[in-house]
Structure formats: C-alpha cells, structure tokens
N, C-alpha and C positions, 0 to 999 in steps of 0.2 A: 181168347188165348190165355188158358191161368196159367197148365203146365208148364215145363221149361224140357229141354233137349238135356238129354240123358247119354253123358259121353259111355262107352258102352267095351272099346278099345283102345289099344296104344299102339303105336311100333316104332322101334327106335334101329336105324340104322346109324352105321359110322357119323351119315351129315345129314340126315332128314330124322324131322318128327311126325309121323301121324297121328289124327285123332279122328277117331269113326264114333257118329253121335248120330242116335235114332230119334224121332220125330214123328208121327202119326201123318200131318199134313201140312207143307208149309210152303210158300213160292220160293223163299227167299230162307238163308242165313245167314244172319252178321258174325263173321270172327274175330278176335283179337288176340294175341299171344306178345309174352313180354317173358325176359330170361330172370333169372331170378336178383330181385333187389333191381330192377330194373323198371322202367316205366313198358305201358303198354305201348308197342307197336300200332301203327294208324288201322285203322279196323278195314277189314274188308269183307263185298258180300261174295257169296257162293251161292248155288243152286246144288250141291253136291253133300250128301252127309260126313263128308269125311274132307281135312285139312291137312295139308301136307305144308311145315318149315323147311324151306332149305338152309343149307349149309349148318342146321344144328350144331352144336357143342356137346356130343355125349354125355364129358362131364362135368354140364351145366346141368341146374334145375330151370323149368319153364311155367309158368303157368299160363291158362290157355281158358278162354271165355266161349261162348255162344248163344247166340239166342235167334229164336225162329221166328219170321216174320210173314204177315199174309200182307198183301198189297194189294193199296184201293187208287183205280183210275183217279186223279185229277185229288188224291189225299193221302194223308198221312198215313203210311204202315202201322198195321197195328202186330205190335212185338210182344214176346214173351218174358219174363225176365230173363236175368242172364243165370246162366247158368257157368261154373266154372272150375277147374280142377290143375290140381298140380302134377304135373311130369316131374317125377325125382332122377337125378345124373342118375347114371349107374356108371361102376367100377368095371366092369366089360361086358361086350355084347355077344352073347352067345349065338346067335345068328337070327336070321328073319324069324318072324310070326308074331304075330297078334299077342298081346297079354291082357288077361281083365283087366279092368279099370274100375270096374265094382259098379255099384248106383247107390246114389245117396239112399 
C-alpha cells in the first residue's frame, strides 16, 4: 500500500462537513479531523469513502486526514500514508452540492 486516498469532495452545510475520498481497494479507513489551530480529534475507522462532522462551525476552518488500511487476521494493519486536506470557513452557504477538492 504506497498510494494514499485522494479526497476528491467537500460539502459544507449550516452544521456538517463532508469529505468523499476515493481509494481503489481497502477494508478499512482511518479518519481524523481537528478545527483549525486546534488539536486532532480521536481518530476513527470507517468502512465508507466518505466522512461526515456534525455540528460543524461554517465559519470555522477544518483540517481533515485519512489513510486506507488492508487488515491481517491475528496482525497488524498494514496502512497507507495519510493523506490530508484543509476545509476553508466560508463566508455563506449557497446551498447543497459537492465542490472539487482538486488532487494533489
């Protein structure tokens, strides 16, 4: 596992953040998100390409981590690096949908 997850969307309502990250093949992904100037929040896993913060702060900045992991019976996950990107406040929300997020 060299690659890394490749955040690919965003979406910012009034009180959630989404992040939709693409992946090829992977059991498992670790997330972490922390607001800005702020420590990261305890990481947690998903099986889902996509993360969802409640109660976000609009106009807060976020940054947000992940990394893709395969999982071995009776051993250690073997993980990708992290990968990780910054959500910028916005000034308002013009309504739902997706916006790029671009790729490194």
């Amino acid at each position: 596992m060299t690659d890394r997850p490749c955040v690919v969307a965003v979406e910012r309502t009034e009180d959630t953040l989404t992040v939709v990250w693409s992946y090829p093949d992977a059991d498992a992904f670790n997330v972490q998100w922390w607001e800005e100037r702020g420590r990261p929040r305890k990481g947690v896993e998903v099986a889902a390409r996509r993360y969802t913060v409640r109660d976000a702060e609009p106009h807060r900045t976020y940054g947000f981590s992940v990394e893709a992991c395969q999982k071995r019976f009776l051993g250690r996950s073997t993980c990708t690096p992290w990968y990780s990107v910054v959500v910028p406040a916005v000034r308002s929300l013009p309504g739902r949908g997706f916006a790029d997020a671009g790729h490194p």
